[in-house]
C-alpha positions in Angstrom: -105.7 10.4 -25.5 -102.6 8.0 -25.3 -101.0 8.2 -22.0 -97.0 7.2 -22.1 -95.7 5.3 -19.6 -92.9 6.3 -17.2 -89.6 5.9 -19.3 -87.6 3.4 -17.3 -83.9 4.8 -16.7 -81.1 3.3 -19.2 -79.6 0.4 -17.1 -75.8 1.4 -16.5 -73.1 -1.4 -16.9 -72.1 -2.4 -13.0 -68.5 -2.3 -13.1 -65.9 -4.1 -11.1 -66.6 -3.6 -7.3 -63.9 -2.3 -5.4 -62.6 -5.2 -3.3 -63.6 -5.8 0.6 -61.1 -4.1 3.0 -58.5 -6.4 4.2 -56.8 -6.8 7.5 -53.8 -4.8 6.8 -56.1 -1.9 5.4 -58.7 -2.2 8.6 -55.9 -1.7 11.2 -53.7 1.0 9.0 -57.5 2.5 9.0 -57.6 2.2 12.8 -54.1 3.4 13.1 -54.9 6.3 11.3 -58.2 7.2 13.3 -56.0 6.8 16.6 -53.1 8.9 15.1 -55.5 12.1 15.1 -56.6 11.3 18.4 -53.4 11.3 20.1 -52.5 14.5 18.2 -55.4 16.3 19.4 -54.1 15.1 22.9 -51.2 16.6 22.6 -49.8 19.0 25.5 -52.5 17.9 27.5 -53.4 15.4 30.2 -55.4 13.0 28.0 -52.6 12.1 25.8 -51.4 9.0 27.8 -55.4 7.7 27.5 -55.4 8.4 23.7 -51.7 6.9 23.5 -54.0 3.7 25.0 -57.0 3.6 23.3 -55.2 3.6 20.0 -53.1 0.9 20.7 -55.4 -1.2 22.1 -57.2 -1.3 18.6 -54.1 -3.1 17.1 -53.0 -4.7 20.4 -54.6 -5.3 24.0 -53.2 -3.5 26.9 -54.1 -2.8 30.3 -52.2 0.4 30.9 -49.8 3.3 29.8 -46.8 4.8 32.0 -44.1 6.6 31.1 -40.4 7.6 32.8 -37.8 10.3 32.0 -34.5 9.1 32.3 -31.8 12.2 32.8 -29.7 14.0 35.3 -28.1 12.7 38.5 -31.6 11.8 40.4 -33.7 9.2 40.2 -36.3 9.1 36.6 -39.4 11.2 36.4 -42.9 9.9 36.3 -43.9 11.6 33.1 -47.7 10.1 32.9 -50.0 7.0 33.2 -53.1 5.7 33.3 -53.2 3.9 36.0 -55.3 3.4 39.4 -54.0 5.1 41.9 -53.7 2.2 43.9 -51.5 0.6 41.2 -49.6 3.6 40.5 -48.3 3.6 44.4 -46.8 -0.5 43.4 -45.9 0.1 39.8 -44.4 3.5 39.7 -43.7 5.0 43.1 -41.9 1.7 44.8 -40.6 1.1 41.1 -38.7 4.9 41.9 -37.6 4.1 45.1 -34.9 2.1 43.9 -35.8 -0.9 42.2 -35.8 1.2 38.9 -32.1 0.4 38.6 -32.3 -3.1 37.8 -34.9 -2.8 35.3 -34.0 -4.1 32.2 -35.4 -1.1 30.2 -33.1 0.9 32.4 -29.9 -1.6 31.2 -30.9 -0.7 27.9 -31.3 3.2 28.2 -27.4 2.9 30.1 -26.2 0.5 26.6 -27.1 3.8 24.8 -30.3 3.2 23.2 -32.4 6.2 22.4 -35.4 4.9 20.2 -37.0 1.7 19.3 -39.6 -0.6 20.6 -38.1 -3.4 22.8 -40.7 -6.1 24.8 -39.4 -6.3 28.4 -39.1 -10.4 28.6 -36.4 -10.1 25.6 -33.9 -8.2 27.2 -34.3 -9.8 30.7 -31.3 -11.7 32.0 -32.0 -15.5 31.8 -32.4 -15.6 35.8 -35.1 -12.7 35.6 -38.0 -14.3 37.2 -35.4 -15.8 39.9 -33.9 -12.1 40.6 -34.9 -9.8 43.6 -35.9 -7.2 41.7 -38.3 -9.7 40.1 -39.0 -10.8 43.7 -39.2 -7.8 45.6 -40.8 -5.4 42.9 -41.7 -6.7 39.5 -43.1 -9.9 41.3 -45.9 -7.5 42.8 -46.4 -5.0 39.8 -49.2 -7.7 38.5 -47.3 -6.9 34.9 -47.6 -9.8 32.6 -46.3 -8.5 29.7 -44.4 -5.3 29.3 -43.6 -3.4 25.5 -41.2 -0.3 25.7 -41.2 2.5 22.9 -37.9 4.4 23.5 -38.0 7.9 22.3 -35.1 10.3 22.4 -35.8 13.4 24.9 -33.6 17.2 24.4 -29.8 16.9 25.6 -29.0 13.0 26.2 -31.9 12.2 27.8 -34.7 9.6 26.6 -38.3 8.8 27.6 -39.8 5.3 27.7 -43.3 4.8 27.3 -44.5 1.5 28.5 -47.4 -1.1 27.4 -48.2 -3.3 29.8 -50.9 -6.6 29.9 -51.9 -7.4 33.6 -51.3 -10.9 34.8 -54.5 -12.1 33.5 -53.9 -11.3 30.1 -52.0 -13.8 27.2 -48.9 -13.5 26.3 -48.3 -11.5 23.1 -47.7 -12.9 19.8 -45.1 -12.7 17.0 -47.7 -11.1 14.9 -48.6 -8.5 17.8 -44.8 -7.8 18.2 -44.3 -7.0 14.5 -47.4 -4.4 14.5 -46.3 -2.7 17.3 -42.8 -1.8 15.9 -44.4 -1.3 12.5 -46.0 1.7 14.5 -42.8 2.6 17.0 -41.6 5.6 14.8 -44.9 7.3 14.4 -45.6 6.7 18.5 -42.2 7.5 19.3 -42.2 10.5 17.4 -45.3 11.9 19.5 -44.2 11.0 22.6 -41.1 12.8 21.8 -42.9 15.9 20.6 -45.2 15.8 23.3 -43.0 15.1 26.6 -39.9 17.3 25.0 -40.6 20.0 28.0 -40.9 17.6 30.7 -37.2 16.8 31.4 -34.4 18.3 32.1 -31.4 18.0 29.7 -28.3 16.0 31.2 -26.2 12.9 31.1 -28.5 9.6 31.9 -25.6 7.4 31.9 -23.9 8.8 34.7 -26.0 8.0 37.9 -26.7 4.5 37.3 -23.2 3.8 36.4 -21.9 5.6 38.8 -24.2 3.9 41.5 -23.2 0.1 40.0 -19.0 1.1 40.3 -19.4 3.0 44.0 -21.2 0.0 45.3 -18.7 -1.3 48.0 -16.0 -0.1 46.4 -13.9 0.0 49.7 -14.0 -3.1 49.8 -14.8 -5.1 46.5 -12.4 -5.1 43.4 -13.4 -3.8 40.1 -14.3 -7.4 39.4 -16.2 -8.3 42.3 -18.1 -5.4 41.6 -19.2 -6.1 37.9 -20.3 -9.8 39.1 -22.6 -7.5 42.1 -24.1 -5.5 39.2 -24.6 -9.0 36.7 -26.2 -10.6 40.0 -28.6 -8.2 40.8 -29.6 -7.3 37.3 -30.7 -11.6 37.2 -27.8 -13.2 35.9 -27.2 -16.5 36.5 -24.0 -17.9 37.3 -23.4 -18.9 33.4 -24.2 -15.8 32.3 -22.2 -13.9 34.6 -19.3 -16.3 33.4 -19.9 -15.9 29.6 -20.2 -12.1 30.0 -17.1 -11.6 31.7 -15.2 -14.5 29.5 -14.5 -16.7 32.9 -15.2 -19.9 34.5 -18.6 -20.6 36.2 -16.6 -21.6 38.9 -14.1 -18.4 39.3 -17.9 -16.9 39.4 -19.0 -18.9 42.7 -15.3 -18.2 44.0 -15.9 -14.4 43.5 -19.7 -14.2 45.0 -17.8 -16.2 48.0 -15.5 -13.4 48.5 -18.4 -10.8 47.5 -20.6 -12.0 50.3 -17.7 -12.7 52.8 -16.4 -9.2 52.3 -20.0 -7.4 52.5 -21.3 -9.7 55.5 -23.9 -10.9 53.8 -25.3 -14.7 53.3 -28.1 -14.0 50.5 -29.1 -12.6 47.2 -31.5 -11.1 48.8 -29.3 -9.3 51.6 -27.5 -7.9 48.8 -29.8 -6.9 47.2 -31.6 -4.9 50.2 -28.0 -3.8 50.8 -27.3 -2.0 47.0 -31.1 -0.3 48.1 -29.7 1.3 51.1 -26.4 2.3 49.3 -28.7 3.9 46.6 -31.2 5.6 49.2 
């Protein structure tokens, strides 16, 4: 009896392989797996960690934190991530009055309700030689900072911030371009999800309100622009190119300022717009 052997299976053309994954399709893949992780977050306490660890698989960061900025009060602490050691530095000193000078803050008064905006770009040029830099920012440990501005009801608007700890390089071109490629996808979930958190009211009214008050029994309306420039880390140049006068009518007006407040320092002023604000 003749016994067949096994037919062997009819070989199949290979045909072209689909090509290897490249970087732009590995991180929109990430993206994508973080995206459903934030939205199952949503409404709950774990959405600032998700916000996080989604990120972080595009772009390194240390921690999360987000304000509220509306009504006639200081901001609210929405959320964060942080220690609560850290939180007491970063957030709680940050709302006893330093808050004001912050540059995201400058921005949210200019009228900006969305966008992604790195913290170093809109600082005045003095920044690191300002007291808010000294006093707060100085002891936050924050290296880098990356806000994502999100518009909240009424005329209010949240900021969630990024932020890379001392330790940590300084972000890169390309970083900076991913992280506004994914600004209105992020900012559209924060929106959603911190929408109930805030009251509904003017934000542009406190802070201005709090720079034009400042002294003003005894400093012009000039004097008084040059005291919000100053504290905000101005320098003298900038102060002079902003208000389209000499550097040296500048120094003659932070004479007067000083002379008028009895004050001999930056810092004294500074300590002295706290108190006003307290």
């Amino acid at each position: 009896m003749n016994v067949q052997a096994p037919r062997r299976p009819l070989s199949v053309p290979a045909g072209p392989q689909p090509p290897a994954p490249g970087r732009a399709e590995l991180l929109l893949a990430q993206w994508s797996r973080g995206t459903a992780e934030i939205l199952a977050a949503m409404k709950t306490s774990a959405f600032e960690a998700a916000v996080l660890q989604a990120v972080k698989r595009l772009v390194d960061f240390d921690f999360v934190m987000t304000f509220g900025y509306a009504g006639p009060g200081r901001p609210s602490a929405l959320g964060d991530t942080l220690a609560p050691a850290r939180r007491k530095i970063v957030m709680q000193d940050y709302l006893a009055g330093p808050y004001m000078l912050d540059p995201f803050v400058q921005q949210v008064m200019a009228g900006t309700r969305a966008g992604c905006f790195r913290l170093l770009d809109l600082a005045p040029d003095r920044f690191r030689q300002s007291e808010y830099f000294r006093v707060h920012y100085r002891l936050t440990g924050i290296r880098e900072e990356v806000g994502f501005f999100f518009p909240m009801p009424g005329a209010a608007v949240g900021v969630l911030s990024l932020a890379r700890l001392d330790d940590a390089p300084r972000l890169t071109r390309r970083e900076l371009g991913i992280l506004r490629l994914i600004e209105p996808a992020l900012g559209a979930l924060c929106a959603e999800h911190y929408a109930a958190q805030l009251d509904s009211a003017d934000h542009r009214a406190p802070l201005t309100h709090a720079y034009q008050s400042f002294g003003d029994k005894l400093l012009s309306e000039r004097e008084r622009e040059i005291v919000a420039l100053v504290l905000q880390g101005h320098s003298t140049e900038s102060n002079a190119g902003r208000l389209d006068i000499s550097p040296g009518t500048v120094k003659i007006h932070r004479r007067n300022i000083y002379r008028k407040l009895g004050i001999g320092t930056q810092a004294e002023l500074f300590a002295s717009f706290l108190r006003f604000i307290a």
